[in-house]
N, CA and C atoms as a LAMMPS dump frame, in Angstrom:
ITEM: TIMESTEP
0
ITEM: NUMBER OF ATOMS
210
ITEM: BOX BOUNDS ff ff ff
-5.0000000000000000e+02 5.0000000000000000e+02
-5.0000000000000000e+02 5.0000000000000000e+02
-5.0000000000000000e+02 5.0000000000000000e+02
ITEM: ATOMS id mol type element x y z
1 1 1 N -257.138 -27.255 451.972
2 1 2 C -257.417 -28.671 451.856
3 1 3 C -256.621 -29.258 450.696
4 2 1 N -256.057 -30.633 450.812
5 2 2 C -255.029 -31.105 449.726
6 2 3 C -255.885 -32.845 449.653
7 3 1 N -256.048 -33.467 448.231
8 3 2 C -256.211 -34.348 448.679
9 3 3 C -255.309 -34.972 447.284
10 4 1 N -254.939 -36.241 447.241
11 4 2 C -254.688 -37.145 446.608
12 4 3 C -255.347 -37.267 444.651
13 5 1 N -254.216 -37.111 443.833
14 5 2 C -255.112 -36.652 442.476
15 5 3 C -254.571 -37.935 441.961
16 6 1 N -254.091 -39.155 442.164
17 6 2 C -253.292 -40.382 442.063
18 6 3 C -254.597 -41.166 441.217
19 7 1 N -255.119 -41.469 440.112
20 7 2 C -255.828 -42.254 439.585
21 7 3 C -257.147 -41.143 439.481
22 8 1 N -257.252 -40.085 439.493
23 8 2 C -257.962 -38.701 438.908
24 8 3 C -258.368 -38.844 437.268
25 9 1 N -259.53 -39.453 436.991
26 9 2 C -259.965 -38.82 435.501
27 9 3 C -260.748 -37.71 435.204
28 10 1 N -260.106 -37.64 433.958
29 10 2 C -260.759 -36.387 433.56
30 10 3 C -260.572 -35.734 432.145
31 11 1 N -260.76 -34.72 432.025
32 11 2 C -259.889 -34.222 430.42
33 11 3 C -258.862 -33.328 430.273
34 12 1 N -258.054 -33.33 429.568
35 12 2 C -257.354 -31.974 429.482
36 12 3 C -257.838 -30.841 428.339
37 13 1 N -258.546 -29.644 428.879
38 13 2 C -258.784 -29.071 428.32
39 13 3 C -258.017 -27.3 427.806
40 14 1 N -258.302 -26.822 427.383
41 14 2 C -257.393 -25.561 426.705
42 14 3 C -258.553 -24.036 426.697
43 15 1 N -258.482 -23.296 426.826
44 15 2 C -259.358 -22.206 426.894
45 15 3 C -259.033 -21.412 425.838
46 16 1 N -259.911 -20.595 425.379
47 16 2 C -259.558 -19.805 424.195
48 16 3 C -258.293 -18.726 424.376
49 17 1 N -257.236 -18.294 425.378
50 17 2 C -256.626 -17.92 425.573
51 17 3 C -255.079 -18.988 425.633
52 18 1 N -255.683 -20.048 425.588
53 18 2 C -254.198 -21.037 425.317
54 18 3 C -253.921 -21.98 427.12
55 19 1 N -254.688 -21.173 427.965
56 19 2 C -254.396 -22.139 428.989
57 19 3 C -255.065 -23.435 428.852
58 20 1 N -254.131 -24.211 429.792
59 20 2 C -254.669 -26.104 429.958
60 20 3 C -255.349 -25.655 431.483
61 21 1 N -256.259 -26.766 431.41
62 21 2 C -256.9 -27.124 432.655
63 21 3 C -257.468 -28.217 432.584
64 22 1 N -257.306 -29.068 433.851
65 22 2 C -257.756 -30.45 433.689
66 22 3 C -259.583 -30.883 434.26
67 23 1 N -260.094 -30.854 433.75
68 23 2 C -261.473 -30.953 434.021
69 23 3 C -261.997 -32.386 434.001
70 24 1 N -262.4 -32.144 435.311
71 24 2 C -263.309 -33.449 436.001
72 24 3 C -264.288 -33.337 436.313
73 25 1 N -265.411 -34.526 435.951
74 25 2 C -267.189 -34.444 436.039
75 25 3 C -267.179 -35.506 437.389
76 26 1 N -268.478 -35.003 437.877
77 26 2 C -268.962 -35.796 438.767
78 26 3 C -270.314 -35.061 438.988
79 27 1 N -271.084 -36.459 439.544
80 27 2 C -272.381 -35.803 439.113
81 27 3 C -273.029 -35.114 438.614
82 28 1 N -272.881 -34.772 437.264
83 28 2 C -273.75 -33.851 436.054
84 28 3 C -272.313 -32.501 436.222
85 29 1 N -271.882 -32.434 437.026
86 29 2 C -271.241 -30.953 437.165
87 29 3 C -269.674 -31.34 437.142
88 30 1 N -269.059 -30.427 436.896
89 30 2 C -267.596 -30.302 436.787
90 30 3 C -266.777 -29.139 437.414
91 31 1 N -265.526 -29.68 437.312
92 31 2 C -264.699 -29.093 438.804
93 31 3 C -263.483 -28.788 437.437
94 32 1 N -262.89 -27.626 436.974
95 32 2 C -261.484 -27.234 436.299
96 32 3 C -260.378 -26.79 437.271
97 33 1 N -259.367 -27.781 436.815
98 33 2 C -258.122 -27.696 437.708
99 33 3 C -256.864 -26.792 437.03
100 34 1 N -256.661 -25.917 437.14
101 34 2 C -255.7 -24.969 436.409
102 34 3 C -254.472 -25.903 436.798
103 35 1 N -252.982 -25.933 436.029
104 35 2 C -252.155 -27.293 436.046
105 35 3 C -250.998 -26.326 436.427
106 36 1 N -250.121 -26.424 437.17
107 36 2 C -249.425 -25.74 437.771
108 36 3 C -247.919 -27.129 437.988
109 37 1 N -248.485 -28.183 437.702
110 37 2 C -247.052 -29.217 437.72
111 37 3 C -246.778 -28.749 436.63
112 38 1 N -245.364 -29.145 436.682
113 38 2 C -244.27 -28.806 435.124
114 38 3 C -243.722 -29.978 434.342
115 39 1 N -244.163 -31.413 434.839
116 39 2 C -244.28 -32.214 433.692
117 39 3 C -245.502 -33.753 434.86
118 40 1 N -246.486 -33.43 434.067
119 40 2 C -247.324 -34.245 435.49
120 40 3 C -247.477 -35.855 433.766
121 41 1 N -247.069 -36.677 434.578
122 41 2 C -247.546 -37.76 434.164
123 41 3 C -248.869 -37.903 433.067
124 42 1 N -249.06 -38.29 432.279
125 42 2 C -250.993 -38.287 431.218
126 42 3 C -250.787 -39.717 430.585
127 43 1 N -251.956 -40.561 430.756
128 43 2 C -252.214 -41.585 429.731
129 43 3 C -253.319 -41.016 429.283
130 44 1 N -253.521 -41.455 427.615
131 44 2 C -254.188 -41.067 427.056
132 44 3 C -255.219 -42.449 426.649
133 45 1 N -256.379 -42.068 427.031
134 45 2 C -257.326 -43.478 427.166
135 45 3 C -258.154 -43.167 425.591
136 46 1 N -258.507 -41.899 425.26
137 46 2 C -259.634 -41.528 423.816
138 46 3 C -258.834 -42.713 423.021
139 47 1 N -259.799 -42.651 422.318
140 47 2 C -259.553 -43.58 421.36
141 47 3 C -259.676 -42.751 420.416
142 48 1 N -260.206 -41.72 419.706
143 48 2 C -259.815 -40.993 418.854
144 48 3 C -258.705 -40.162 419.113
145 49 1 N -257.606 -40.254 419.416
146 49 2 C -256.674 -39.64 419.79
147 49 3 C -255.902 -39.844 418.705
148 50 1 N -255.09 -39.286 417.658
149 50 2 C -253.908 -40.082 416.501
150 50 3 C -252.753 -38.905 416.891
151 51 1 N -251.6 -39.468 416.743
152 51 2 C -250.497 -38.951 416.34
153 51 3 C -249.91 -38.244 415.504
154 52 1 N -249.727 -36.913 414.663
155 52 2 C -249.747 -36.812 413.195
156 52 3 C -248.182 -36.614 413.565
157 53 1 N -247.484 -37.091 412.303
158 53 2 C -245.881 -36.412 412.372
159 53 3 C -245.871 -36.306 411.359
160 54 1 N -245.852 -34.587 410.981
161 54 2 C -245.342 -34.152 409.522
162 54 3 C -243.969 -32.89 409.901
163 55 1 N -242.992 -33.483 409.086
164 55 2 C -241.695 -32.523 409.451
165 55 3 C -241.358 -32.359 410.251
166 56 1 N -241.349 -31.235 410.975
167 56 2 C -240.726 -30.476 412.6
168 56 3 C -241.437 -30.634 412.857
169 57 1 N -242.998 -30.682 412.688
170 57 2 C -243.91 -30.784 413.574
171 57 3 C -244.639 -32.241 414.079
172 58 1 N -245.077 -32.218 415.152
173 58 2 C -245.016 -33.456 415.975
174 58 3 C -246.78 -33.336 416.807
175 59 1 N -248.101 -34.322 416.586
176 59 2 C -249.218 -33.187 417.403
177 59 3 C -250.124 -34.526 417.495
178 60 1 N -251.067 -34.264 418.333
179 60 2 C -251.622 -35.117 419.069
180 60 3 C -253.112 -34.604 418.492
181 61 1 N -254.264 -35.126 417.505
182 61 2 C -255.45 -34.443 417.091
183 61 3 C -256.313 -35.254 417.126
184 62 1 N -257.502 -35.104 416.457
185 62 2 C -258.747 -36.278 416.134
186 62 3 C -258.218 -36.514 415.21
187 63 1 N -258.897 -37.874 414.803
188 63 2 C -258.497 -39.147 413.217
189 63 3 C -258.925 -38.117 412.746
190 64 1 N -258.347 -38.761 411.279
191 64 2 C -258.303 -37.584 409.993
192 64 3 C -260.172 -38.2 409.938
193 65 1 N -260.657 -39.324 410.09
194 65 2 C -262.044 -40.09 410.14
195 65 3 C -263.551 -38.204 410.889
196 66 1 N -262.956 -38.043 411.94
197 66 2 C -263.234 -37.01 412.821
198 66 3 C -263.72 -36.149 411.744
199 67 1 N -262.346 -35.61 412.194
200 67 2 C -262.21 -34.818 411.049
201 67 3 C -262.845 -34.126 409.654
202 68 1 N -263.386 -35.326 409.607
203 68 2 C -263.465 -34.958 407.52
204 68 3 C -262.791 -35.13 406.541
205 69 1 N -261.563 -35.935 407.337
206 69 2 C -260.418 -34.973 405.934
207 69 3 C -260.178 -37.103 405.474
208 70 1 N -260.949 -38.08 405.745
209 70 2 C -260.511 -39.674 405.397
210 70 3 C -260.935 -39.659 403.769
């Protein structure tokens, strides 16, 4: 069965082994999608989402607010 993932929310999540999987709720329960595209489209809606750019490195985390560290 294939259906249409075109306007699909959900989260992107990471497992303690380093894989992504995109996880979607519906009714109390949730469905994890192991990600197998090699560059799939993401808007990022969180609002705690910040940007950090220090040096070479470039990363997507919670506000420093989150955090602890304001």
């Amino acid at each position: 069965m294939t259906q249409s993932a075109t306007d699909l929310e959900g989260i992107l999540i990471r497992d303690i082994d380093g894989n992504y999987y995109f996880r979607v709720y519906e009714d109390g329960e949730f469905t994890d999608y192991k990600i197998y595209h090699h560059d799939l489209k993401i808007k990022i809606l969180d609002n705690d989402a910040v940007i950090y750019k220090n040096n070479d490195e470039n990363y997507i985390d919670y506000s420093l607010r989150t955090l602890g560290k304001d």
